[in-house]
C-alpha positions as CSV (number, residue, x, y, z in Angstrom):
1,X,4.6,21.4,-66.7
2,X,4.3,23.4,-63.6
3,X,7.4,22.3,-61.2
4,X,5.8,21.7,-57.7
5,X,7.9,22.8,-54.2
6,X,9.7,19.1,-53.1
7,X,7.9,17.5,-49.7
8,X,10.0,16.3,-47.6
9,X,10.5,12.6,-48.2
10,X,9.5,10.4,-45.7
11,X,12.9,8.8,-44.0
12,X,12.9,5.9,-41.9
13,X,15.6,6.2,-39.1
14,X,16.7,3.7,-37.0
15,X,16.6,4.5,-33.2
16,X,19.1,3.0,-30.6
17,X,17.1,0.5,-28.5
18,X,17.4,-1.5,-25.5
19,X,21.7,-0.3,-24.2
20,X,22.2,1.6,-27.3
21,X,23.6,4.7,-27.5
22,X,24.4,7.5,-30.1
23,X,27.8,8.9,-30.7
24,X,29.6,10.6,-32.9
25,X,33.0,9.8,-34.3
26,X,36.2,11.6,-32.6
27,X,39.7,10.2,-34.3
28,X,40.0,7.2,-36.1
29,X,42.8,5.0,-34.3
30,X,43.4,2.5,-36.8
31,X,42.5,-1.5,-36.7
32,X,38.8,-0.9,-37.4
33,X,38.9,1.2,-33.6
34,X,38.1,4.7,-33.1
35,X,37.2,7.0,-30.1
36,X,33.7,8.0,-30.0
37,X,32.3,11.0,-27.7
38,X,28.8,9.3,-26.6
39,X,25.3,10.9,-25.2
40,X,25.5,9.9,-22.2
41,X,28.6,12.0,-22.0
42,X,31.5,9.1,-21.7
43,X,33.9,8.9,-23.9
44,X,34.6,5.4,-25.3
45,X,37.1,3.4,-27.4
46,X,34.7,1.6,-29.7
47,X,35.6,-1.2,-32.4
48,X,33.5,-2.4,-35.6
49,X,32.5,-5.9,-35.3
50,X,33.9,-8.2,-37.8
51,X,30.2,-8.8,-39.5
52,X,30.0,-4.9,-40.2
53,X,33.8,-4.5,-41.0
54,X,33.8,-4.3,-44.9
55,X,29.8,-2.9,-45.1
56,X,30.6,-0.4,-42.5
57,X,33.4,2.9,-43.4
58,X,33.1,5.0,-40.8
59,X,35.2,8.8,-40.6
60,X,35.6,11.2,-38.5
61,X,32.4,13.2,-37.2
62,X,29.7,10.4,-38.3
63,X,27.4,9.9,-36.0
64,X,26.7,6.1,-35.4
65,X,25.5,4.2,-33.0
66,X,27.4,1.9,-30.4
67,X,26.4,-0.6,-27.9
68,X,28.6,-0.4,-24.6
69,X,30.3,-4.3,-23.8
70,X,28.9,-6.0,-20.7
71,X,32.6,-5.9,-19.2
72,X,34.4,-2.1,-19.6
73,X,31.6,-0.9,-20.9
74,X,31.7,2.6,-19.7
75,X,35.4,2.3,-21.5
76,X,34.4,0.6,-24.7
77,X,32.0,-0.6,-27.3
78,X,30.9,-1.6,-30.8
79,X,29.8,0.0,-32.9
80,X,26.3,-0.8,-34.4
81,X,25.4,1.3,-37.2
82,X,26.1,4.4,-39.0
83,X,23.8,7.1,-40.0
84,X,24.2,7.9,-43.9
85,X,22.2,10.4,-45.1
86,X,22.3,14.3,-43.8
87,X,18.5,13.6,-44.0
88,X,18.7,11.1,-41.1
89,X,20.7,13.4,-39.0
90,X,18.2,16.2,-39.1
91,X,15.1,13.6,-38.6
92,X,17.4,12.5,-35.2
93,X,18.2,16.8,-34.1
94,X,14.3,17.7,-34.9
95,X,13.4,14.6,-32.5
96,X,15.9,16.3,-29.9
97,X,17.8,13.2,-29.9
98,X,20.9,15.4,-30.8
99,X,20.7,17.8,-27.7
100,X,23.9,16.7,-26.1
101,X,26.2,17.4,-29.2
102,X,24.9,20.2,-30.9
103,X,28.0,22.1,-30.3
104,X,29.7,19.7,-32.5
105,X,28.0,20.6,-35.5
């Protein structure tokens, strides 16, 4: 059997909608909070919300997506949802969504 070149698999990626924003992961501070460096170039203390907290491990330099509070929300957030695969991080850099951070990678 002749082996054939892999296609790239077809990935579906969630996209932040509506006040969501991507962000990736700075320092972990403990109590389910952690500082995240966001797009929109603000740097916020985001928390997981008790629904996610035992689905959701997040580390250092995942990039996830957070949704700011409606008070402080230029200072804080939640976060939303983590991006898993190294797949779904190249769909979102190919897309450009990624422009703001690609010195951190």
């Amino acid at each position: 059997m002749a082996h054939q070149p892999e296609e790239p698999q077809v990935v579906r990626v969630r996209i932040p909608k509506g006040k969501e924003i991507l962000g990736v992961v700075q320092q972990r501070l403990g109590g389910s909070r952690m500082r995240v460096q966001c797009l929109d170039g603000k740097e916020r203390i985001c928390r997981i919300p008790g629904r996610l907290r035992r689905a959701l491990w997040v580390r250092e330099k995942n990039i996830v997506i957070i949704e700011p509070w409606e008070l402080g929300g230029d200072a804080k957030g939640d976060v939303v949802y983590k991006y898993r695969s190294k797949a779904e991080v190249a769909f979102l850099k190919r897309k450009g969504f990624l422009k703001n951070l690609e010195d951190e990678f």
